[in-house]
N, C-alpha and C positions, 0 to 999 in steps of 0.2 A: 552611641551603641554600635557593637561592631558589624559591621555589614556581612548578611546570611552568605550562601552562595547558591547558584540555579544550575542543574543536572537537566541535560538534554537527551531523554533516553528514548531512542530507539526499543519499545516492546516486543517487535517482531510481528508477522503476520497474524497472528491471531491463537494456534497453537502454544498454550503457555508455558509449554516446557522448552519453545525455542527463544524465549527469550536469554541473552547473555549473564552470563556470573557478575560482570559487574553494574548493569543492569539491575539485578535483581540484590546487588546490594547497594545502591541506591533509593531503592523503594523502600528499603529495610531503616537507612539513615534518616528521611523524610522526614520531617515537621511539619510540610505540604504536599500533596499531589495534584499535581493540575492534568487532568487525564481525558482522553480523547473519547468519542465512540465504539472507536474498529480494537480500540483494547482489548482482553481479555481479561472481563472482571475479579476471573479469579488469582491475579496476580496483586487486587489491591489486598487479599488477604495476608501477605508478608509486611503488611505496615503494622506501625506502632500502634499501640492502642490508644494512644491521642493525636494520632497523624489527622491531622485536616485532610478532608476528599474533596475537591472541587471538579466538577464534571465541567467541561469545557468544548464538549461534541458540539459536530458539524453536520445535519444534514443536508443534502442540495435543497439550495431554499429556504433553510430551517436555520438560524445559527445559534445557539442555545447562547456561549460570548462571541461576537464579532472580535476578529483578531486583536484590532488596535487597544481592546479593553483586555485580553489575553496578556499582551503585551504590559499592559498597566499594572495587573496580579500580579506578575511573577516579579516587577520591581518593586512594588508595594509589599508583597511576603518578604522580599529580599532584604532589603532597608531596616525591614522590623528584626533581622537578624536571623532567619529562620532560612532553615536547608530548602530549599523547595526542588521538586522531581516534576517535571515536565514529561509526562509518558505518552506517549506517539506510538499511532500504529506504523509496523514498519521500520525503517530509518529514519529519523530526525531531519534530514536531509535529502532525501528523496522525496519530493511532493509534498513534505511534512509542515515548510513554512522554516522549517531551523533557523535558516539563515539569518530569516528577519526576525526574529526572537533572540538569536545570537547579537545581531548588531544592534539591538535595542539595550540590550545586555552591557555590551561593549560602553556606549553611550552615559551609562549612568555607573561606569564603574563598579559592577559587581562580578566577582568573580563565579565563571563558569566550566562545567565541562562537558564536551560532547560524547554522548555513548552509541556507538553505532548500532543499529539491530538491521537484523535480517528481511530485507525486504523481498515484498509481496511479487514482485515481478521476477523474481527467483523461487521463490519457495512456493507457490500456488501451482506453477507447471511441475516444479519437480512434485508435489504431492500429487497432482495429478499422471504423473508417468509423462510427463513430457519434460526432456533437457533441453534447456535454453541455448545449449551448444554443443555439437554433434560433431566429430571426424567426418563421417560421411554427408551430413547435412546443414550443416552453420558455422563456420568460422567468425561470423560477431552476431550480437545481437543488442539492440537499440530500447529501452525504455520514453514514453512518449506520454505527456497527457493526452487524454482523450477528451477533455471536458470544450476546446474552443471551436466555433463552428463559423463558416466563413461568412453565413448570409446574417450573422452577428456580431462583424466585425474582429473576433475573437481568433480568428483559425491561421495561426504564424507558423505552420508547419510547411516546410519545405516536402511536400509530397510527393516531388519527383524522385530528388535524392532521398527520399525514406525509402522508397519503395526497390529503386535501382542499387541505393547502396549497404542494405543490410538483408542478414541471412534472416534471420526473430527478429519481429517486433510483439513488444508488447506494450499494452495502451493500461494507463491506471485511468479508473472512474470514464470509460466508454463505452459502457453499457447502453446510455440513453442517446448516445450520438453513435452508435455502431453501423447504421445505414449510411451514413455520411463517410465513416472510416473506410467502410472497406466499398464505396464507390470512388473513393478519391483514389484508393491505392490501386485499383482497377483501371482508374483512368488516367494514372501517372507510370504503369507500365508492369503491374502486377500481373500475374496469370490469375483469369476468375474463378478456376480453379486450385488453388493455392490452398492448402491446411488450412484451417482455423479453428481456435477453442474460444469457448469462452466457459471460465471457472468462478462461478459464485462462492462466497466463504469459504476462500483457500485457508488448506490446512485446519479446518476447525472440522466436526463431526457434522455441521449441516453441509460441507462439501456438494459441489453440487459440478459438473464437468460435461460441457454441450460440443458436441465435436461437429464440422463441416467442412463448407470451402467459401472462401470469399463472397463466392455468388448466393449460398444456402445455408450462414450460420447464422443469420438474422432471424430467418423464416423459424431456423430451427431452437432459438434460445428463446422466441416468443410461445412457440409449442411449449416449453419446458417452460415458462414465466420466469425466466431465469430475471434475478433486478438485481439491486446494486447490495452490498459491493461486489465486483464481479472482476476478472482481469481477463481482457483481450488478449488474444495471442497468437499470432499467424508467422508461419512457414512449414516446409518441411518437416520441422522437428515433430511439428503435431501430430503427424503419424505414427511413431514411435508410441503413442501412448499406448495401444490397442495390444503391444508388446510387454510394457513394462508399467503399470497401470497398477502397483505395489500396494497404494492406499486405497482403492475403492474394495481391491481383496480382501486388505485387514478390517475394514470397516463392515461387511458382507460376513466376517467368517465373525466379529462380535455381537452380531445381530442375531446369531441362528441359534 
């Protein structure tokens, strides 16, 4: 039998009309979907009418498949000759695992292709009016997990250099480790007053945007029960929102 092939798509943040054209004609070829959590459901409605759905979400704690058996579907679909769409929130490649999905891929000889999408660490500040790079206020900015923590062995960040050498940072999934983040970044040479957001379900209508400063965005996303997904985001630029803060308009002027 001739061997299927495996599509690595990038869905985009969550917003489903920002997913890519070819993206979204990959979902449409699919014989299988092997699909994430942070997806937006309503893009598995351009599959076929006999497309196979496998939901393959990740809660913290929770894994509904454990990667290594993720890894085992999409060669198992493959083999059996069938297109299979691997949909990620985000990038495929950014925090998404790609890589090693890719190299497993590699591994057994099936042919693949990578589909980039639009990730969350761009597209959550820009919905919320904050640019991740600014003329007057950011000439780079750094994407970081946020999930390792040090008195877990886990926490491989260079926190000096994060802190001394970028203008944005933004943390994916550190929400629940955010007293940790921005004490480290404090005590590696931040100002405790520094911007900071934290943006729950970027880009989607439950949007949700907590503003402070290093020292008071803790205090202040527990007031708001701000939880996961959420995306951390500190410098300067955060200020900016209060100016250009485009989508909480548009969302405020469909409610009324």
């Amino acid at each position: 039998m001739e061997r299927g092939k495996v599509y690595l798509v990038g869905a985009g943040p969550g917003d489903p009309k920002l997913i890519t054209v070819r993206g979204l004609e990959c979902i449409k070829e699919a014989d299988v979907i092997a699909y994430d959590r942070l997806i937006n459901k309503e893009l598995l409605e351009y599959s076929k009418n006999d497309c196979e759905l496998i939901f393959c979400g990740k809660l913290p704690g929770k894994h509904e498949l454990i990667q290594e058996q993720i890894h085992d579907l999409l060669v198992e679909k493959a083999l059996e000759g069938k297109v299979v769409t691997r949909l990620k929130g985000g990038d495929p490649f950014v925090f998404g695992r790609g890589g090693e999905e890719a190299e497993i891929l590699v591994q057994h000889e099936i042919p693949f292709e990578i589909v980039p999408g639009i990730t969350s660490g761009i597209a959550a500040p820009a919905y919320a009016g904050i640019p991740v790079t600014h003329r007057d206020h950011a000439g780079s900015f750094t994407i970081v997990t946020g999930h390792g923590r040090k008195e877990k062995g886990q926490d491989f960040i260079n926190w000096r250099a994060l802190a001394e050498g970028s203008d944005t940072i933004c943390f994916y999934m550190g929400i629940g480790n955010l007293k940790h983040i921005c004490s480290e970044l404090i005590a590696h040479g931040k100002r405790s007053d520094t911007p900071a957001a934290v943006i729950e379900w970027g880009t989607t209508e439950n949007q949700r945007t907590v503003t402070g400063t290093l020292e008071t965005i803790l205090e202040n996303a527990q007031k708001e029960n701000i939880t996961h997904p959420a995306m951390v985001v500190v410098g300067e630029v955060v200020s900016m929102r209060e100016k250009i803060r485009w989508f909480d308009r548009v969302e405020a002027a469909l409610t009324k």
